[in-house]
N, C-alpha and C positions, 0 to 999 in steps of 0.2 A: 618349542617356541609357544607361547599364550598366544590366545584366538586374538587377542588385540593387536599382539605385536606383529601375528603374520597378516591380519587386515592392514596395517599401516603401512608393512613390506608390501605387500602385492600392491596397495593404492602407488607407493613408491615405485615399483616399478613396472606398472601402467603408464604414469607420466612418463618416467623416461622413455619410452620408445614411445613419446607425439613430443610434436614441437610445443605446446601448451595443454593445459588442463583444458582451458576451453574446444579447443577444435578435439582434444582426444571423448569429451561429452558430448561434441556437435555429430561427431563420428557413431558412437553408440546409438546417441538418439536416432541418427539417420538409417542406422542400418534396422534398426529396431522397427523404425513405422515402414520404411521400400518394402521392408520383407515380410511384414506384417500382412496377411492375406485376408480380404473382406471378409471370408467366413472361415474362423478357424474353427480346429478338428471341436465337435462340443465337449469334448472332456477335458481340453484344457480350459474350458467354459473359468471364470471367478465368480462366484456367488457372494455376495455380501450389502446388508441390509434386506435383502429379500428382492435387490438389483442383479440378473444374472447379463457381464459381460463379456464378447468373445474373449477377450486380452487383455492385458494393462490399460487403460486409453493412456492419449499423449495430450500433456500438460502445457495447457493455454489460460493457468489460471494466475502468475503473477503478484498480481493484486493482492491477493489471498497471502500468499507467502513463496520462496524461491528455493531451488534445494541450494543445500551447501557446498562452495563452490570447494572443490577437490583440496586446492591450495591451505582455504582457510581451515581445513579439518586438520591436514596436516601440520601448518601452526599451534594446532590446539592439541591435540596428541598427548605431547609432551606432559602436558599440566594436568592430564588425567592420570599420565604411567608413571612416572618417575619427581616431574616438578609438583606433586602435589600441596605443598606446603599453602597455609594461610597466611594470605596477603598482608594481613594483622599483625600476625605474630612477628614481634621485635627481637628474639631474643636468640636467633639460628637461621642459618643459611636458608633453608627448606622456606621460611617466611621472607625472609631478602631476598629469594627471584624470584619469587610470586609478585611480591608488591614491585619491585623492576618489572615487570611483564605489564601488572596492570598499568603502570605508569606510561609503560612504551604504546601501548594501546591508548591512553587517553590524548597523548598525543597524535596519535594517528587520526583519531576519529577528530580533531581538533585540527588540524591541517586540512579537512576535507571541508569545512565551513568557513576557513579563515579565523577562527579563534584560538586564544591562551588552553593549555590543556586546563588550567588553575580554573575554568570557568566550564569544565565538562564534568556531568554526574553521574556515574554511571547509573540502571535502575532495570527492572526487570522487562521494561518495554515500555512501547509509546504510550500506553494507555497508562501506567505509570507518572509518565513524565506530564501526560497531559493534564493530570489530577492534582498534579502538585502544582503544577501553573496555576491552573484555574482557581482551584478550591485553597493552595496554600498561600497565593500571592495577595486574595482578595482576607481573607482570616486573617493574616497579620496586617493588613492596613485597611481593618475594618472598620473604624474608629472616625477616620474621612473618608474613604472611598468607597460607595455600595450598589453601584452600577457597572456594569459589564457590555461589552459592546461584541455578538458574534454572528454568524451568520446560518441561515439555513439550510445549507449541506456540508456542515459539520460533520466529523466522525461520531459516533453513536459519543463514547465517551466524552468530549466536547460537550455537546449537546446535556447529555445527562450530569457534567459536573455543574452545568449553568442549571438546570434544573434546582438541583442540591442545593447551591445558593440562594435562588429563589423560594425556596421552602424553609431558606436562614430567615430571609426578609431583605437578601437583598434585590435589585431591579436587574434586568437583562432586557437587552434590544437585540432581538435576533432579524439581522438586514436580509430582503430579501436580494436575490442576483436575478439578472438579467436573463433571458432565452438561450443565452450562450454558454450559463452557467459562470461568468465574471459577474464581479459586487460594482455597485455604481458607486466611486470616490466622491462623489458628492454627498450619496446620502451615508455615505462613511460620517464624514467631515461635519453634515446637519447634525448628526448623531451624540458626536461627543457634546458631556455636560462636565460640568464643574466639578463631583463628585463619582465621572468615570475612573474606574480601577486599572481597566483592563480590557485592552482589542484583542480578541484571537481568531485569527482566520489561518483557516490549512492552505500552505503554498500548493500542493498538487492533489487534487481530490482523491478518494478510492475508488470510486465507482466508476466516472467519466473522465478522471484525465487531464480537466481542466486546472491550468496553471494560474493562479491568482496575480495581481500582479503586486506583490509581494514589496518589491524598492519602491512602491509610490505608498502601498499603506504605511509601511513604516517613516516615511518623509512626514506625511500628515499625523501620527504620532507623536513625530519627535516636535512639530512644531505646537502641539497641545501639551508633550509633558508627559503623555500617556504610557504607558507600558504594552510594547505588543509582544503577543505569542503567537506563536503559530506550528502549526502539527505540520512535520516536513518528516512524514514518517516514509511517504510514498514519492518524494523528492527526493531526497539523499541520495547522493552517488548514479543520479540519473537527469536531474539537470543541474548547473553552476549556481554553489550556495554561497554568498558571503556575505556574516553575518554584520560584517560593517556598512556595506554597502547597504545593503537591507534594514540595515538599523535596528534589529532583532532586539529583544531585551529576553526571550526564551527560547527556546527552541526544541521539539519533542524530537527524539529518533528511536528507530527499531531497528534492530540487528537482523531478523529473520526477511528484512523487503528487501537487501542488498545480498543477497546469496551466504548471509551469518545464517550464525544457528538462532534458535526460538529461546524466549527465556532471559532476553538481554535488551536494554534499551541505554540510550542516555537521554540525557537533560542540558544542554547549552544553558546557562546561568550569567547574564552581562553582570561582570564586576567594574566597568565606570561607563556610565552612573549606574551605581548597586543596585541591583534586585535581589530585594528580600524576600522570603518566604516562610509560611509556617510549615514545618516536618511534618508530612501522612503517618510517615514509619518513626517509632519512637523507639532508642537501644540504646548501642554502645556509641553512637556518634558519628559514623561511619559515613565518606563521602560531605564531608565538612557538617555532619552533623542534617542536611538535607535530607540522606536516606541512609538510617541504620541498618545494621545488617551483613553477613558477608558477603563482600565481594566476588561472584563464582568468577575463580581466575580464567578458563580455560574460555569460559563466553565472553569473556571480557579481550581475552584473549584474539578471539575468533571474531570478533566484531572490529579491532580493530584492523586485524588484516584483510578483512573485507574492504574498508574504507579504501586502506590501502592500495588495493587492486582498485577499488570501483575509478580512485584518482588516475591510475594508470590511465582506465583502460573507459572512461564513463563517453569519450569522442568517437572513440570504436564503436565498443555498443551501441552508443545513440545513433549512427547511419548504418549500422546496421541494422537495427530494431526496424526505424521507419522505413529502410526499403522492406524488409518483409509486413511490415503493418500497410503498406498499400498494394503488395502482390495480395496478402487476405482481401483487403478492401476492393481490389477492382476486380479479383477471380471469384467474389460474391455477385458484385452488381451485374456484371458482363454477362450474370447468368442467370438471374432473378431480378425484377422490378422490386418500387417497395421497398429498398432499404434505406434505413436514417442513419446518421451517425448524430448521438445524440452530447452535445456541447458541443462548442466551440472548437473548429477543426483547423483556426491559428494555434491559438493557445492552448495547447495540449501536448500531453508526455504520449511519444508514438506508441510505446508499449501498452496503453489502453484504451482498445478498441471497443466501443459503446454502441450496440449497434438495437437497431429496434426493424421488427420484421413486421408489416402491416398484414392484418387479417390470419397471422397466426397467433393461437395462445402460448406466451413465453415458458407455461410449465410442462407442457405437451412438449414443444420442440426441447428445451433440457432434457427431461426425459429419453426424447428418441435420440439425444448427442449424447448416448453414454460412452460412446468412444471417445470423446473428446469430454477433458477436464474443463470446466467454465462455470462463470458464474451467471444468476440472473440479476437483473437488476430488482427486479420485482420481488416482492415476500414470499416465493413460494414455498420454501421449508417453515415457514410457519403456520400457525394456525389462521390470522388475518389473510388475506385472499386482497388486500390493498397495494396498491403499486407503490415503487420504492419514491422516498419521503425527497429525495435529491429531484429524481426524475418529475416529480409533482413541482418541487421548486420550479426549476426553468419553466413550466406549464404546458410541458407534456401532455397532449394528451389519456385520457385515461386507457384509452386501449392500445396507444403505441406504447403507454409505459410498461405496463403488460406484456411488453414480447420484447425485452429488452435482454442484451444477453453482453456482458463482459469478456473480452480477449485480451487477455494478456498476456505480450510476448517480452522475452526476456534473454540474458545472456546465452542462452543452452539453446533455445529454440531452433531448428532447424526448415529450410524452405520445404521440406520433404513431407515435415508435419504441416508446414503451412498450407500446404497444396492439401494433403487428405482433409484439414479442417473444413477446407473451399468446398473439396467435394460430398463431406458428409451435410453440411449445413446447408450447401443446395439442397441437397436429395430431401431433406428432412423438412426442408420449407417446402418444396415441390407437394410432396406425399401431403403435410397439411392443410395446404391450401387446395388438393385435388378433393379434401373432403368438407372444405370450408362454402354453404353457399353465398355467404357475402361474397368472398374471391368472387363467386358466378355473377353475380349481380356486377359487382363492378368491371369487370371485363364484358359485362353488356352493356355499359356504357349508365347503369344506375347510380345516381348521387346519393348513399347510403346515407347521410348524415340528412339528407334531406324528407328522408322516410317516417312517418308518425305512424311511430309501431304501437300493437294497440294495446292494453292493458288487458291481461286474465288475473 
């Protein structure tokens, strides 16, 4: 038997003996971190980047990207061993279920937002989708429209295709949001002009969580005329999308945020009233001419049977995410002062806990959570040493943005991980602040902000 076919056997018959993929990965993970011992032997040490850690850490990163749910690998399988034919190819079978598979998949991922499969494009990810919004919708109707309407805690790409534009000559209004991290529908509404292209705002942030409120932008849209887009990369299959209600005119998705594989996105496209766009990718035609290219069946594949689960199962998930997103959040507080959740803690997706830890440096405490997978909010893999550009938005302070640290919990996640996260992230605040003397100062009752520190 090929190492492929007996990985696909054994994943096979792993599931079968659990009642689902999920609880048979809740199970793994769980047993993985109970038995996981604070200091393991040093030889089974990982060394990499020049990070030496006891073990695997356990993954609270989400946001980032999700593993692949068992299921959808299994869907996809197929189109790598034996269905490999091009979806293209018109002229033999091998091409006839390829292009049935991708078809059955656009419809999946089209059931999940409320839209026609006829109006889904598939593309290699959101950042994809988002460029052809931005940059291709404004390029073909450059002629009247050269104003762009976004906001600032955009996704990088967002941001930087408004950029691109403005360096065409056309104009961008980038709206600030409120402390909460929501945009104010008012100064939405002052915004639009006469020669507006284009509104795009992300329905669920990356960073913080916060849920925009998505059916009132698009109402004031529809009543200017406007075209809205919006980045629902980190929405998808995690709150209810529909793109009628919403009045969507695009819509970005990624296959790698819903537990697909990496490598795959699509494009929502409203066909009444048409959105037009000018092609990034220029070829054979592919995807209505949109995005040339081949279609990789097997990600195409695998993306839509994500959807397809996430529609199952996206009410499960979601109370269970947020109970375990307030066992982390209250087995923090209950045990360290000082902590923020940073936006808006209505409006937010539970799976992203945003938290900021006062009088510690957020690159230090990463650092000491190498057992745990997370991200910061702050720039600390880069060379700038400036807090992240979101958390400045709301008007964060500069040193809470600083110690800002993302959790993100997800289909797999287990309370077992949850609890070791509680307890590493005390311990690693505690140990910080036993060496921080501001901490000393302020538990003497000193108003640090109130200090004129002196200049050398």
């Amino acid at each position: 038997m090929s190492p492929t076919k007996l990985l696909a056997s054994k994943l096979l018959h792993n599931l079968s003996h659990h009642r689902s993929s999920s609880s048979f990965l809740r199970h793994l993970s769980a047993t993985a971190t109970a038995t996981a011992p604070l200091d393991d032997d040093p030889s089974d040490a990982i060394t990499m980047k020049g990070v030496k850690i006891s073990a695997r850490p356990l993954y609270l990163d989400m946001q980032a990207t999700s593993p692949v749910d068992p299921r959808v690998l299994d869907a996809m399988l197929p189109y790598y061993l034996s269905r490999f034919g091009n979806p293209h190819s018109r002229t033999h079978l091998y091409g006839w279920e390829s292009d049935n598979a991708v078809e059955a998949a656009r419809a999946q991922v089209a059931s999940l937002i409320n839209a026609s499969p006829k109006e889904i494009i598939f593309t290699s990810g959101a950042t994809e989708s988002n460029n052809i919004s931005v940059k291709g919708l404004m390029h073909f109707y450059k002629d009247k429209k050269r104003h762009v309407i976004t906001t600032q805690t955009e996704h990088k790409c967002v941001l930087d295709s408004c950029r691109h534009l403005q360096q065409e000559g056309f104009e961008v209004t980038y709206l600030p949001v409120d402390s909460d991290g929501i945009i104010d529908l008012e100064k939405l509404r002052s915004a639009i002009r006469s020669d507006t292209g284009l509104v795009s705002v992300m329905a669920v942030n990356n960073e913080i969580g916060v849920i925009q409120p998505v059916e009132e932008i698009g109402r004031i849209c529809k009543e200017f005329g406007v075209p809205f887009h919006t980045d629902a990369a980190q929405a998808l299959g995690k709150v209810p999308i529909d793109v009628e209600k919403m009045n969507v005119s695009l819509m970005s998705l990624s296959g790698h945020k819903i537990y697909g594989p990496k490598g795959v996105g699509a494009l929502y496209m409203r066909r009444r009233p048409r959105i037009r766009v000018e092609p990034q990718m220029n070829g054979g035609g592919q995807e209505r001419g949109i995005r040339s290219g081949t279609v990789p069946t097997p990600l195409v594949v695998g993306m839509g049977a994500a959807c397809e689960l996430a529609a199952k199962e996206m009410e499960y998930d979601g109370k269970r995410i947020s109970t375990l997103q307030e066992r982390l959040l209250q087995g923090i507080r209950e045990k360290i002062d000082g902590v923020v959740v940073n936006g808006s803690t209505e409006r937010r997706y539970a799976g992203n806990l945003n938290l900021s830890f006062a009088y510690v440096e957020g690159e230090s405490l990463l650092m000491g959570l190498k057992e745990v997978a997370v991200s910061s909010g702050s720039a600390c893999t880069s060379a700038s040493l400036e807090p992240s550009y979101v958390l400045r938005a709301l008007g964060v302070d500069e040193d809470m943005a600083h110690t800002s640290i993302r959790f993100g919990i997800g289909r797999f996640t287990t309370e077992a991980e949850i609890d070791r996260a509680v307890e590493l992230t005390v311990k690693q605040v505690e140990k910080l602040r036993e060496m921080s003397p501001l901490y000393e100062m302020v538990k003497e009752g000193i108003d640090i902000k109130s200090i004129q520190w002196a200049q050398h």
